[in-house]
C-alpha positions as CSV (number, residue, x, y, z in Angstrom):
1,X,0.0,0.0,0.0
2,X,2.8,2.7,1.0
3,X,4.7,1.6,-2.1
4,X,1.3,2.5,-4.6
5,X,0.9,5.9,-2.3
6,X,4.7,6.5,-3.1
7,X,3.7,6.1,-7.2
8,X,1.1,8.5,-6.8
9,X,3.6,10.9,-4.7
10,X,6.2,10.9,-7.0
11,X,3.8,11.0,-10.1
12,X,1.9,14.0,-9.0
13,X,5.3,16.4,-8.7
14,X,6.2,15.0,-11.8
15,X,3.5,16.1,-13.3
16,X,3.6,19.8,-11.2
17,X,6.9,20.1,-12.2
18,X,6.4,19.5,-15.7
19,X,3.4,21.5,-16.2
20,X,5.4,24.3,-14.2
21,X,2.9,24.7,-11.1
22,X,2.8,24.5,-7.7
23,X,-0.2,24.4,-5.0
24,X,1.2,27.5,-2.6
25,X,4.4,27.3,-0.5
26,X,3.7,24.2,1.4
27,X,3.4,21.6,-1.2
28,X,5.9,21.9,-3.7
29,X,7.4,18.7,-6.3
30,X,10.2,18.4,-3.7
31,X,7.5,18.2,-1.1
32,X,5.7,15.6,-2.9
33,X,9.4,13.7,-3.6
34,X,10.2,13.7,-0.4
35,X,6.9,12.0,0.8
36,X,7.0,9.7,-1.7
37,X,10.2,8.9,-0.7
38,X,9.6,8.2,2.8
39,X,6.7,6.3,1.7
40,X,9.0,4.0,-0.3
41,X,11.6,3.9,2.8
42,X,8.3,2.5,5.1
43,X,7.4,0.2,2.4
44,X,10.8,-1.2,2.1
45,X,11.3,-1.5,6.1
46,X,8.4,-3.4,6.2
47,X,6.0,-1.1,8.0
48,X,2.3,-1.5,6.8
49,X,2.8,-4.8,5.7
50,X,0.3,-8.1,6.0
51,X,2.8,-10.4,7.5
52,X,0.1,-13.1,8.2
53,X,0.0,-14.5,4.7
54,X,3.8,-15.7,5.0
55,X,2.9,-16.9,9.0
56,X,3.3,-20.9,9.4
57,X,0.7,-22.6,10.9
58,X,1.4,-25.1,13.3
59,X,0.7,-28.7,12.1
60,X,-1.3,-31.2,14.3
């Protein structure tokens, strides 16, 4: 999930910084890189992640 939000991060200031715009001050394309790079930092320490798929279950 954090690794699709990070996608959508880093394609939104893509797009801002090709099209040249920015939405005030606060959020700016290195903003936006930023986020999405933290996002991909979460994803890839694991944080967010459904863990019980790969859980063994105990046999009988």
């Amino acid at each position: 999930m954090l690794a699709i939000l990070a996608a959508v991060l880093f394609g939104l200031a893509l797009l801002m910084e090709l099209a040249g715009f920015g939405l005030g001050s606060v959020i700016t394309t290195g903003t936006l890189t930023t986020a999405g790079l933290l996002c991909v930092a979460l994803h890839l320490a694991g944080v967010a992640t459904d863990r019980s798929r790969f859980s063994r279950r105990r046999r009988r």
